[in-house]
C-alpha positions in Angstrom: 119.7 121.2 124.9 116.6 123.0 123.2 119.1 126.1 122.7 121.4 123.6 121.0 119.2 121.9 118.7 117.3 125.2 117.6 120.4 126.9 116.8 121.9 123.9 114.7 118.6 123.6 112.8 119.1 127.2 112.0 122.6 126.6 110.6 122.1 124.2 108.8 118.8 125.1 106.9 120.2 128.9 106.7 123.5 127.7 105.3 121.9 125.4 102.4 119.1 128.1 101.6 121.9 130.6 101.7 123.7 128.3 98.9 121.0 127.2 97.3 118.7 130.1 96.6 121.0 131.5 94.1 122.3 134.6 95.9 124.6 136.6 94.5 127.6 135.8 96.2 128.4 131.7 96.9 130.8 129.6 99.3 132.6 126.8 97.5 135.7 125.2 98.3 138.6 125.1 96.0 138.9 121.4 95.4 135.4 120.8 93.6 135.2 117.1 94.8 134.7 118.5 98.2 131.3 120.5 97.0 129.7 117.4 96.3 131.0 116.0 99.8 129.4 118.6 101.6 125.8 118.7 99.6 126.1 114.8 101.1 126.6 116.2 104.6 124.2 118.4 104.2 121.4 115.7 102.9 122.7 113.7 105.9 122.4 117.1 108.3 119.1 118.1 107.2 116.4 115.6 108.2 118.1 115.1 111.3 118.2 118.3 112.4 114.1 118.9 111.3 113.5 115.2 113.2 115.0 117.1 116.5 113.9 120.4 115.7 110.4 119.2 115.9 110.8 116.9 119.0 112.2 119.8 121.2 108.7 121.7 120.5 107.4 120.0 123.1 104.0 118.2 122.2 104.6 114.4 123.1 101.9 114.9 119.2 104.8 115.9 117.7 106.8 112.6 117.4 104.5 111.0 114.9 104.7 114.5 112.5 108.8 114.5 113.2 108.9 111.0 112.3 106.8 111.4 108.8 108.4 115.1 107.8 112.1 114.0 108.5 111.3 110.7 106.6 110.1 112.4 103.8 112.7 115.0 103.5 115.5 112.3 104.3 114.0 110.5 101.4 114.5 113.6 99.1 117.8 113.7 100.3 118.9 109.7 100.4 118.2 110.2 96.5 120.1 114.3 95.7 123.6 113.0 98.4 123.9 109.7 97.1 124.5 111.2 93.8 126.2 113.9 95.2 128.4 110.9 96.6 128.8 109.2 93.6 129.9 112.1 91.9 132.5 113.3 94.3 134.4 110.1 94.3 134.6 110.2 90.9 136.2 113.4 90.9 138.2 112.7 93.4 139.7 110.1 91.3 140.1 111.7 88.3 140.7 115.2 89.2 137.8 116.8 86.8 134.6 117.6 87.5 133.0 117.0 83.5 129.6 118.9 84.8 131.8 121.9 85.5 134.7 122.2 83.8 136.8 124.6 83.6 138.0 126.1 80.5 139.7 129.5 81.3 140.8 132.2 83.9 142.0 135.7 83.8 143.6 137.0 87.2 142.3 140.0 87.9 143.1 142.2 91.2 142.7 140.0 94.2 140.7 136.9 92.4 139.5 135.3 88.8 137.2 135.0 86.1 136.8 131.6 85.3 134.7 130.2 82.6 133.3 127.1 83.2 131.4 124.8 80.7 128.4 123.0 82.8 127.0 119.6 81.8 123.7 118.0 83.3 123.7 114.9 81.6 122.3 113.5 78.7 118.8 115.1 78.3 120.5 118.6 79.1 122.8 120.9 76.6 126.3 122.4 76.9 125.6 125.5 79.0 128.6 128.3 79.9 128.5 130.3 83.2 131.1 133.0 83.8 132.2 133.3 87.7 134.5 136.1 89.5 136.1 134.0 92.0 138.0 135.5 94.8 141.3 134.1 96.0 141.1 130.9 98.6 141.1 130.8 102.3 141.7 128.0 104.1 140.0 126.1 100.7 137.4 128.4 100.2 136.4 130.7 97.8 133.7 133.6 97.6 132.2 133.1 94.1 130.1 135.5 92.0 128.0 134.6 89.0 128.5 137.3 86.2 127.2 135.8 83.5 125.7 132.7 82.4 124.4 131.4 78.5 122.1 128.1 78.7 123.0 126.1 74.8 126.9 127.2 74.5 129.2 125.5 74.7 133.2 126.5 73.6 133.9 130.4 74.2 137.0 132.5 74.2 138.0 135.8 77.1 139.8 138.3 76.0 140.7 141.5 79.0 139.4 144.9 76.6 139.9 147.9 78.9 137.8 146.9 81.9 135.9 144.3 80.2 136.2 140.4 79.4 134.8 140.1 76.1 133.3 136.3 75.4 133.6 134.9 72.1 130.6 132.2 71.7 130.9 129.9 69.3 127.9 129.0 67.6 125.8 125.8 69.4 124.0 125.0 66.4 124.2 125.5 62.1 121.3 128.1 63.0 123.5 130.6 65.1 126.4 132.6 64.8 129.9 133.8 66.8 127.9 136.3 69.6 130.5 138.6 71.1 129.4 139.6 75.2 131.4 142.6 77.1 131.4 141.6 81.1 132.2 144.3 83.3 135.0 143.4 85.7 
């Protein structure tokens, strides 16, 4: 049982740090309703697995600390996958997800470049981020960040020789059209 526990703790922390740390490469799945689904599992997977994590360690100590850690992660968590909830129904229903948005693709080779327009609300700006996205699997995808700009928030691609050039439009009266080259 201790085997069991330990190595579904590991999996689970290891797959959200792995997600979460912002690594280079990322999992998502294709249908973007179901990446909020599964940041809910995962608020739902993690105390539980820290709450029995700690009580196979042994000490009959231990249950008080298990009870107050999990609790406070859970808590943490109750707040980040309701949300997460929230949201994915929402996009369920209306088959766009407004904080990531899609706005273009070029097929290149055996994937994409997609540029997506990101929204965190109200006290946040327009931001663009730039992803090579391979080709699904089973509803997964491997995905790549290649470039991101924080305060954009319309853009153009263009394929020059074995670039993507962006066209940024200008965020504010202040700035002017910036022109980035992305190597592919």
């Amino acid at each position: 049982m201790r085997k069991l526990v330990d190595t579904a703790f590991y999996f689970v922390f290891g797959f959200t740090a792995f997600n979460w740390a912002g690594w280079p490469i990322e999992l998502r799945f294709t249908e973007s309703h179901l990446n909020y689904y599964f940041i809910t599992l995962l608020c739902i997977l993690l105390p539980i697995s820290l709450f029995f994590k700690i009580l196979t360690i042994g000490d009959n100590r231990n249950y008080l600390g298990a009870f107050v850690l999990s609790g406070l992660l859970g808590l943490g968590c109750f707040v980040v996958g309701g949300f997460a909830y929230q949201d994915a129904n929402k996009i369920a229903q209306s088959k766009i997800d407004y904080s990531f948005e899609k706005l273009n693709e070029i097929k290149h080779k055996n994937g994409y470049y997609r540029l997506y327009r990101t929204n965190g609300g109200a006290t946040t700006s327009f931001g663009l981020v730039l992803r090579a996205e391979s080709e699904e699997f089973l509803g997964i995808k491997l995905v790549d960040r290649v470039f991101s700009k924080y305060k954009a928030s319309e853009a153009t691609m263009n394929i020059v020789g074995e670039n993507i050039e962006l066209q940024i439009q200008p965020y504010s009266n202040e700035e002017v059209v910036q022109s980035v080259l992305v190597k592919m």
